[in-house]
C-alpha positions as CSV (number, residue, x, y, z in Angstrom):
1,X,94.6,74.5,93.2
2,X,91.0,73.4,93.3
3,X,89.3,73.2,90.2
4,X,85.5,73.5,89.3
5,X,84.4,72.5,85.9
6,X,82.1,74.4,84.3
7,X,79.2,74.1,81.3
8,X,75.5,75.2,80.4
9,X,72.9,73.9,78.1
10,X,70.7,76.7,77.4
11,X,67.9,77.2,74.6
12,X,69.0,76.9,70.3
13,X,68.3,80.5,69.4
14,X,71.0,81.9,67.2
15,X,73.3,79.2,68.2
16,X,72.7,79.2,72.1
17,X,73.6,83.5,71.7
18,X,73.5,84.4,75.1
19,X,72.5,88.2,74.3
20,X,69.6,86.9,72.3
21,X,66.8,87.8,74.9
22,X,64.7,85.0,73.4
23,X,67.4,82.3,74.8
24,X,67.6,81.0,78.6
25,X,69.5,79.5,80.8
26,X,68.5,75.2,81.2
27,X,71.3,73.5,82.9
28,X,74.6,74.0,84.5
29,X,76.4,71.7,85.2
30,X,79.4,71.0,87.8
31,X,82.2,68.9,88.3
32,X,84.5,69.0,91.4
33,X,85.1,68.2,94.7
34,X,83.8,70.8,96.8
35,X,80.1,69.4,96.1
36,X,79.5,66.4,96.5
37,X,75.7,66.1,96.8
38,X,74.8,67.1,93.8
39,X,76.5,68.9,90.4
40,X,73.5,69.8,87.6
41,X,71.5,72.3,88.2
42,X,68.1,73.3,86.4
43,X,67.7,76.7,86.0
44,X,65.3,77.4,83.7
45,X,65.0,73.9,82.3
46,X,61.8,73.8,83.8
47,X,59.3,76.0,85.8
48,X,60.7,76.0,89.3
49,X,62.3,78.4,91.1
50,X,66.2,78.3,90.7
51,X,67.2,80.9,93.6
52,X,68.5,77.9,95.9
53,X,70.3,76.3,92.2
54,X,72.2,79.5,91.9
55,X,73.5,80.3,95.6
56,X,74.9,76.7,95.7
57,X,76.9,77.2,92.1
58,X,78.2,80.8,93.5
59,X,79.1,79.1,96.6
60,X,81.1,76.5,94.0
61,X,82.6,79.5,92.3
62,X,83.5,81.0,95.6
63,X,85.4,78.1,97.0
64,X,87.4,76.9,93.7
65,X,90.6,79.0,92.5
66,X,90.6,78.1,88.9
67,X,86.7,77.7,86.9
68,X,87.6,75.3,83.8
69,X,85.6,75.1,80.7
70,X,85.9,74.2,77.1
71,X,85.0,77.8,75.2
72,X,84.5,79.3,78.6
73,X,84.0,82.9,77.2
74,X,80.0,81.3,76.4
75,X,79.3,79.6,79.3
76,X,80.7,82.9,81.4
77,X,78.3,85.2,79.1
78,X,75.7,83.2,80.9
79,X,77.0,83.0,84.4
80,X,76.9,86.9,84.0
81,X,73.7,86.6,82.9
82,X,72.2,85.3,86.4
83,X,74.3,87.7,88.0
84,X,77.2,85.1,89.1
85,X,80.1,86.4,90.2
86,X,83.7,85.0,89.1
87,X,85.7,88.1,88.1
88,X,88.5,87.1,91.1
89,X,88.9,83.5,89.4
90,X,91.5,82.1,86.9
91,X,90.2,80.6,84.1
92,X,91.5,77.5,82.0
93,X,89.9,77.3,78.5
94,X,90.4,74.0,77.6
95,X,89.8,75.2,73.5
96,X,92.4,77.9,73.8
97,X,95.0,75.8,76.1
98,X,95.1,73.4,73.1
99,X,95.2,76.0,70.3
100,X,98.2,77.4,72.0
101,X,99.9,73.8,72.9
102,X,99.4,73.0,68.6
103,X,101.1,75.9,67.2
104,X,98.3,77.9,67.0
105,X,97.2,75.4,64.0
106,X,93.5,75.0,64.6
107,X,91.6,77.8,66.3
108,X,88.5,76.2,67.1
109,X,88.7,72.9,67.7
110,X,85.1,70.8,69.7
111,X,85.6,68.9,72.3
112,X,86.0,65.4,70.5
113,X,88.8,67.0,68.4
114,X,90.6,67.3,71.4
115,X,89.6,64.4,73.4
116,X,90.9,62.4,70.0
117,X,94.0,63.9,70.3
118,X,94.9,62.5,74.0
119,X,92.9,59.4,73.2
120,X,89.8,59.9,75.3
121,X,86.7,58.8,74.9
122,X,84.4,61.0,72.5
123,X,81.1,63.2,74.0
124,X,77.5,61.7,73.6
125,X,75.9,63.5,70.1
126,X,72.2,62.2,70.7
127,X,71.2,65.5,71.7
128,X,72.6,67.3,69.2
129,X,71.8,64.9,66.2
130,X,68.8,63.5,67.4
131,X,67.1,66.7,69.3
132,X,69.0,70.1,68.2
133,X,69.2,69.5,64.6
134,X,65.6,68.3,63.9
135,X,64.4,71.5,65.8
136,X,64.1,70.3,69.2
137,X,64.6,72.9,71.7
138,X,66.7,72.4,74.9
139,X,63.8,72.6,77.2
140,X,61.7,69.3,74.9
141,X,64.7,67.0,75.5
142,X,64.0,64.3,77.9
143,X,65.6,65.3,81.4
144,X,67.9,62.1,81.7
145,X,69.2,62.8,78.1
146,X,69.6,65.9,78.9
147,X,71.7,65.5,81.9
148,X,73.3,62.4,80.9
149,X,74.8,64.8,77.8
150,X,76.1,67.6,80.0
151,X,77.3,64.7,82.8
152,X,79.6,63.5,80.0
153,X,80.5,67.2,78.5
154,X,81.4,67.5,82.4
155,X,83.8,64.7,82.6
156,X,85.5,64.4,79.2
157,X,86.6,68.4,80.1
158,X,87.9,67.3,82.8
159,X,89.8,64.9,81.9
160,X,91.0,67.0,78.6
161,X,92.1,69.8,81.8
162,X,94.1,66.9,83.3
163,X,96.1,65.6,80.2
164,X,96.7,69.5,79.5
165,X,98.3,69.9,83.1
166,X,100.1,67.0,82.8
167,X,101.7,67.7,79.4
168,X,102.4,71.0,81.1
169,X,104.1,70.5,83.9
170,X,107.9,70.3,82.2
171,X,106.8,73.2,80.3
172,X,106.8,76.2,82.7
173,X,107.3,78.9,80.1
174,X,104.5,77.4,77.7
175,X,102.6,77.2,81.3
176,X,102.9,80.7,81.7
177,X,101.9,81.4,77.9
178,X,98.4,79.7,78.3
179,X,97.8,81.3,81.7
180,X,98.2,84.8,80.4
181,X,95.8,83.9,77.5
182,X,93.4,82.5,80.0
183,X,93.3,85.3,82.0
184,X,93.1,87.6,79.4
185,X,89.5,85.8,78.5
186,X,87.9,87.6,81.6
187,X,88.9,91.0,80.1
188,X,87.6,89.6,76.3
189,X,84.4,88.4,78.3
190,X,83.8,91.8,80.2
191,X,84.7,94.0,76.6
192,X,81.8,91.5,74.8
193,X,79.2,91.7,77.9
194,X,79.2,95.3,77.5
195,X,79.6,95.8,74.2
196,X,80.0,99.6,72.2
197,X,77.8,102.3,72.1
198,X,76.7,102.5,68.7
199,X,75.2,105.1,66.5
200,X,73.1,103.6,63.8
201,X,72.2,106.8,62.1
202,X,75.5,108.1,61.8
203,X,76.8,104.7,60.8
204,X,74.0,104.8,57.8
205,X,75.4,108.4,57.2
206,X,78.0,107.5,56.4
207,X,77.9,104.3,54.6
208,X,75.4,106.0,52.4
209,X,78.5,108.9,51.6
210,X,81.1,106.1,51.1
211,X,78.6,104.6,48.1
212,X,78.3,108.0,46.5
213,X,81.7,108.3,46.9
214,X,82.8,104.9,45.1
215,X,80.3,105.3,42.9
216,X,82.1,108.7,41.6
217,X,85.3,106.9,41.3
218,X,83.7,104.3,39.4
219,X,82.5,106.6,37.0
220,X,86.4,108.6,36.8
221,X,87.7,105.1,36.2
222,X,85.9,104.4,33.0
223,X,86.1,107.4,32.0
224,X,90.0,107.3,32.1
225,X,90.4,103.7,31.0
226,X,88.0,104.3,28.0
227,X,87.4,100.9,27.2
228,X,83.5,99.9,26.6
229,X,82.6,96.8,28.2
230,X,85.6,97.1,30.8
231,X,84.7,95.2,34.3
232,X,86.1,97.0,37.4
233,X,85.2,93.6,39.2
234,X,87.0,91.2,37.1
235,X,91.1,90.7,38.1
236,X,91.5,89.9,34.3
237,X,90.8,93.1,33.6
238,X,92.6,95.5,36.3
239,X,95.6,93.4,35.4
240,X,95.7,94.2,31.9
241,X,94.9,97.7,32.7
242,X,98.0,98.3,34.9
243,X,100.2,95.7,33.5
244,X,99.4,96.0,29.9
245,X,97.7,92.9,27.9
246,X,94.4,91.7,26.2
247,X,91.6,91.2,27.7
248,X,88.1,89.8,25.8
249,X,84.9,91.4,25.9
250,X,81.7,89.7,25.5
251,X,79.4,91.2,23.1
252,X,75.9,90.1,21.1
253,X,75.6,89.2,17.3
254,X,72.1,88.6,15.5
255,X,72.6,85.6,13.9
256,X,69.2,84.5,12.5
257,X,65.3,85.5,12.7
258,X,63.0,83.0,14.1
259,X,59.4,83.3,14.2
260,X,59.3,84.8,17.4
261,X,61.8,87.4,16.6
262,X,65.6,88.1,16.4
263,X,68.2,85.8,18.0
264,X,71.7,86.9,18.7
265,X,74.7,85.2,19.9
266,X,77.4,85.5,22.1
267,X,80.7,86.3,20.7
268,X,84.3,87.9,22.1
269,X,86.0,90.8,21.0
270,X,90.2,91.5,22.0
271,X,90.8,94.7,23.2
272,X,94.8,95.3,24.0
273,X,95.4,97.5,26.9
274,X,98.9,99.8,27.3
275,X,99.8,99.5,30.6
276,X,99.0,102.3,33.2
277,X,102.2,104.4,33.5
278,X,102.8,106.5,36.4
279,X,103.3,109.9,34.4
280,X,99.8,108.9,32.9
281,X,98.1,108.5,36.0
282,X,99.5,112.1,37.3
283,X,98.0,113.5,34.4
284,X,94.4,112.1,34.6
285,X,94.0,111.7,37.9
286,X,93.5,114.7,40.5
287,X,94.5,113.9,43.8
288,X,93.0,115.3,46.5
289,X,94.1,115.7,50.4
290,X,91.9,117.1,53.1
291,X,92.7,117.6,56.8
292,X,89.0,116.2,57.5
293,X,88.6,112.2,58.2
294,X,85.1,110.0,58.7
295,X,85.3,109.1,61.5
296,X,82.4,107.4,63.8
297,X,82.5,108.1,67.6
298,X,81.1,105.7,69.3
């Protein structure tokens, strides 16, 4: 099958978010065999025009059978973005073909991780430690650093997708296992891309009831464990209420005047706790059922 590998280097908004509307697409970048003239691509990265850029990586996408990436699902969020087309393609995730070939040990693991664990070469961090993290945006970073960083993103993928077929190839069922999981990205890409309809209002609606509602409980609760001082957040304290046991509750002491008034001290007091029997709770607790749920429709 003929590969094409695939990444983008777009703008640091939100992590690169690629349904932040203040991000943009810089680079893409492309490694394979069916062009050989040329393989990154500036698409926003400066002012040009980029309607030439993008008909010559659809015409990639269009000749390859299988578009390779490492955490594809982000670099497709922007592909969809320009209006690139790759819904008849099989995808390898590189990330999620090695997540699956580990026991499912380390669910996302970067690119050096995995490079380290064939013994490849590691990616180029300049732009990342020396640009991105002292608040460099994508579009400020020297164009050779730039491409030199997605040149070498290009070709340690590659060579991760190559050890990965390799290791593979006795292993048709666990071959099988990562394709369905690769495929299955396209329909996880699609569900993201177009997201849920969702309706704030009712959503507040509702929270707001749920609060009322836990804050009534709150209330019963103390009221039936009538214990002053009892904390409904603390795990000491639930477990000596249904188990039974002591539990210590903080309370203040004046222990001296000073000249700028009374000061008072911390001390402890042991209250014992029976433990909550069942016939107890039927008897203080009213239990309700309704044929009415929340619900949300969204």
């Amino acid at each position: 099958m003929k590969h094409l590998i695939l990444d983008v280097e777009t703008t640091t908004s939100n992590k690169g978010n690629p349904f932040d509307e203040t991000n943009k697409l810089c680079y893409v970048g492309l490694n394979s065999d069916l062009i050989p003239d040329r393989n990154l691509y500036d698409i926003e990265y400066s002012d040009t025009p980029c309607r030439n850029e993008l008909k010559e990586i659809q015409l990639a996408i269009d000749l390859s059978d299988v578009i390779v990436g490492f955490n594809i699902k982000f670099d497709l969020h922007w592909c969809k973005n320009y209006e690139l087309q790759f819904s008849d393609k099989r995808i390898w995730d590189c990330q999620l073909v090695h997540f699956i070939m580990t026991n499912q040990t380390h669910p996302y693991p970067s690119l050096n991780e995995v490079a380290e664990y064939w013994g490849l070469g590691t990616k180029l961090d300049v732009v990342k430690e020396q640009y991105w993290e002292n608040g460099i945006d994508t579009p400020d970073i020297p164009r050779e650093i730039l491409e030199e960083y997605l040149q070498g993103d290009l070709d340690l993928t590659e060579q991760v997708y190559l050890k990965q077929l390799e290791y593979l190839s006795d292993k048709p069922q666990l071959r099988v296992l990562c394709s369905l999981h690769n495929q299955d990205l396209l329909v996880l890409q699609e569900i993201e891309y177009n997201g849920m309809i969702f309706n704030e209002d009712k959503s507040e609606e509702l929270a707001n009831e749920t609060k009322r509602q836990i804050e009534i409980l709150d209330l019963e609760l103390k009221e039936f464990i009538n214990c002053d001082g009892f904390n409904l957040n603390s795990s000491d304290h639930l477990s000596a209420f249904l188990y039974g046991g002591s539990i210590r509750i903080p309370y203040r002491e004046v222990c001296g005047v000073f000249k700028s008034g009374p000061r008072a001290r911390t001390r402890f007091q042991s209250t014992t706790l029976r433990a909550l029997a069942s016939d107890r709770l039927r008897d203080r607790c009213d239990l309700r059922t309704t044929e009415e749920s929340l619900c949300i429709h969204l």
